[in-house]
C-alpha positions in Angstrom: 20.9 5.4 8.4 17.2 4.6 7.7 15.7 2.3 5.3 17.4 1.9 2.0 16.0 1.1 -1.5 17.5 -0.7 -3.9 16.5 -1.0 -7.3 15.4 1.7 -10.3 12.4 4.6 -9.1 10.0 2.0 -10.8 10.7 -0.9 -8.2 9.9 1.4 -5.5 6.9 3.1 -7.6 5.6 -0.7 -7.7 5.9 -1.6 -4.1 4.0 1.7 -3.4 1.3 0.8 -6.0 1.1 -2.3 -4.2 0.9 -1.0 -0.4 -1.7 1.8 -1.7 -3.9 -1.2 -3.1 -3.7 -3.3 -0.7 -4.3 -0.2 2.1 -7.3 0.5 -0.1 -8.8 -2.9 -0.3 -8.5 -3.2 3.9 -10.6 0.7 4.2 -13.4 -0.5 1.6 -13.3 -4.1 4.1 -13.4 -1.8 7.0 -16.0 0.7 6.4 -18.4 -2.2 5.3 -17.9 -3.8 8.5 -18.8 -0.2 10.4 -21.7 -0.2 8.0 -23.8 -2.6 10.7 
């Protein structure tokens, strides 16, 4: 049923750090794209 993680809370904490970063990096790329 659903996805399942395995691991500790901080492998999933890490993956998360890493999706919000890598999210972050692709708005900032983004919005100086729509700056032109």
């Amino acid at each position: 049923s659903g996805m399942v993680f395995y691991g500790s809370g901080s492998e999933k904490s890490q993956f998360q750090k890493a999706i919000d970063g890598r999210l972050r990096r692709l708005h900032e790329f983004i919005s100086e794209l729509s700056v032109d």
